[in-house]
Every structure is written in structure tokens, then in C-alpha cells.
C-alpha positions as CSV (number, residue, x, y, z in Angstrom):
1,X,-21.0,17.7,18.3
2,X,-18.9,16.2,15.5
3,X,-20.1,18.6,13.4
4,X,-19.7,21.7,15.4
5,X,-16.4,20.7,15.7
6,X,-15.5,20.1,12.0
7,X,-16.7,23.8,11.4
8,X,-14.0,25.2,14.0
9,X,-11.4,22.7,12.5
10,X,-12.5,24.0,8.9
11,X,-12.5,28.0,9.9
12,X,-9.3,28.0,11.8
13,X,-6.7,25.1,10.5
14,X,-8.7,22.8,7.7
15,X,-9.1,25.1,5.0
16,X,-5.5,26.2,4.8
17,X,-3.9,22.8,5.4
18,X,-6.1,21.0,2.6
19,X,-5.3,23.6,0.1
20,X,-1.5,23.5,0.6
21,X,-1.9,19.4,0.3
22,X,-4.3,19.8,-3.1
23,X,-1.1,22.2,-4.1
24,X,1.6,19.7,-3.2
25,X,-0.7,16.7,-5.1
26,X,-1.0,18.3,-7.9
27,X,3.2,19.0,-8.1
28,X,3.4,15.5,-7.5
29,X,1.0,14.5,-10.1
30,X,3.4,16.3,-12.7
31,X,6.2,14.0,-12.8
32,X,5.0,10.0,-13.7
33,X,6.6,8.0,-10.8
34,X,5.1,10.0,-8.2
35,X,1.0,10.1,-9.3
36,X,0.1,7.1,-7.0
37,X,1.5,9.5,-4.2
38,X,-0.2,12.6,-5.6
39,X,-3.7,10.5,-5.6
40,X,-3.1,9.7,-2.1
41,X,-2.0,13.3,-0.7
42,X,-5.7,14.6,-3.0
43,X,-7.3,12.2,0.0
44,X,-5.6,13.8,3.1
45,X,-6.5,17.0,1.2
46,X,-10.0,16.1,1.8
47,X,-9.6,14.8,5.3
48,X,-8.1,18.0,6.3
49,X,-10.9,19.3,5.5
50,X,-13.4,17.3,7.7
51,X,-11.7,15.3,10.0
52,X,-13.2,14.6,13.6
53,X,-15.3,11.1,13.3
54,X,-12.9,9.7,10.7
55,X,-10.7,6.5,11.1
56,X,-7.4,6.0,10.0
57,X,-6.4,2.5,8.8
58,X,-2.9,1.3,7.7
59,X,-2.4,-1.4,4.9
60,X,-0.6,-1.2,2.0
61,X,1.2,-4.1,-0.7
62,X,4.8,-4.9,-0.6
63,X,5.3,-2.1,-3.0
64,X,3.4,0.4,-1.2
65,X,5.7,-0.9,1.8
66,X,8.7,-0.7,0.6
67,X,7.8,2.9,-0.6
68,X,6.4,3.5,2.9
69,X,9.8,2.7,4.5
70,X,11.3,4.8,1.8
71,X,9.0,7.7,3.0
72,X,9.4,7.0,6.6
73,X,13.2,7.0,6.5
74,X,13.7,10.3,3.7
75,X,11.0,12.6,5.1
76,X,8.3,10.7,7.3
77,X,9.9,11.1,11.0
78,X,10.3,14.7,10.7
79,X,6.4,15.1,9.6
80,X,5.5,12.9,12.1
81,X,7.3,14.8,14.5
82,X,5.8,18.0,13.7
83,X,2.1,16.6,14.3
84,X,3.3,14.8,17.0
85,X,4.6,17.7,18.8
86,X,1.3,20.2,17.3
87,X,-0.6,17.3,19.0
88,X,0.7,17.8,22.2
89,X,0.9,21.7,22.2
90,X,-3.3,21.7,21.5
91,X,-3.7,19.0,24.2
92,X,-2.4,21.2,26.7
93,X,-5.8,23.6,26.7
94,X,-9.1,22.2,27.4
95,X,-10.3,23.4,24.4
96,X,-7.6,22.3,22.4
97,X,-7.6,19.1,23.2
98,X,-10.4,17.3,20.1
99,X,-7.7,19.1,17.6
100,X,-4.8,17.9,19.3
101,X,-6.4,14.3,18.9
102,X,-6.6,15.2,15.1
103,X,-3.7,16.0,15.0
104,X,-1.9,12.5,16.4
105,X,-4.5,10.8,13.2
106,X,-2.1,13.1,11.2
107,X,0.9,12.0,12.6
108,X,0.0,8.6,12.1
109,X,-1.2,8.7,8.9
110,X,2.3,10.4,7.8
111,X,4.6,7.6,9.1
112,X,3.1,5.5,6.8
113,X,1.1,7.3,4.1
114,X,0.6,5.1,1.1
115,X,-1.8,2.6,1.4
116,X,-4.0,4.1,4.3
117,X,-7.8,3.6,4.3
118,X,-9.9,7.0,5.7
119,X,-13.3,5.8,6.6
């Protein structure tokens, strides 16, 4: 079933939404101070892709924090916010509903993005 699902995920959202993050990583991987970030948006390029049966985990350093609360206070709510509110939209249909639960992973995984673990 996973997989049946990741092949609707791919055809209708996945495909665009990974190629817009492999976009923004490589613009980020232009300037020096923001490659670690670039490396990191290349992996949410690839869960985009595939995403139903992976796991989010948040850890990070105290650099990787600080930027994190950096993130979080500049641009992180309002992403965050969009997912959030994408979530909820898809949860209203039956059928919507596994995408909608992808799309709270997303949320999450932009309020704190550096650092995160996809298994």
C-alpha cells in the first residue's frame, strides 16, 4: 500500500515539489555560508519524492540549533504554516487524508530543518 501510495504522491505533488527544492539547494550551495543548508534541502528533495513510510527525527548541535532558531524565527513559522494549513485542507477528504499526514512530516521538518534525520 506504501507503495501505491508513493506513486500517487510522485504523479500529482512529489515530482514538482522535489524539483523546486533540488533548485533552491543548488542556489544555496552557491554562496559558502549557506552549503550545509543546501546539503540538507538536496535530502528533503529526495523525500519529496518518496515520502509515505519515512520517519522524521529532530537533533541537531548547538550550532545547528542556534541556526534552527534563526530559521524558525526569519522564515520557519510561515512554511510551517503553509504545510500545516495544506495538511489540514487534504485531511478533510477521505482520500486526502495519507497526503495530508505527509504533509504535517513537512511541517515539522520545516520548523526545525537542520539537523533532521529521514529514516
Amino acid at each position: 500500500m506504501k507503495t501505491v501510495g508513493n506513486v500517487l504522491w510522485l504523479i500529482f505533488i512529489g515530482w514538482e515539489n522535489a524539483l523546486v527544492m533540488f533548485f533552491v539547494g543548488l542556489l544555496c550551495c552557491v554562496t559558502i555560508i549557506l552549503i550545509p543548508v543546501g546539503i540538507q534541502i538536496f535530502k528533503y528533495a529526495s523525500l519529496w519524492l518518496w515520502p509515505i513510510g519515512k520517519r522524521v527525527d529532530l537533533s541537531g548541535g548547538i550550532f545547528k540549533t542556534f541556526v534552527n532558531i534563526l530559521w524558525l524565527i526569519l522564515f520557519g513559522w510561515i512554511v510551517a504554516l503553509y504545510f500545516l494549513l495544506a495538511g489540514v485542507s487534504l485531511c478533510c477528504t477521505l482520500i486526502g487524508i495519507p497526503f495530508g499526514i505527509q504533509f504535517f512530516k513537512f511541517a515539522k521538518l520545516s520548523l526545525m530543518p537542520l539537523g533532521a534525520k529521514i529514516n
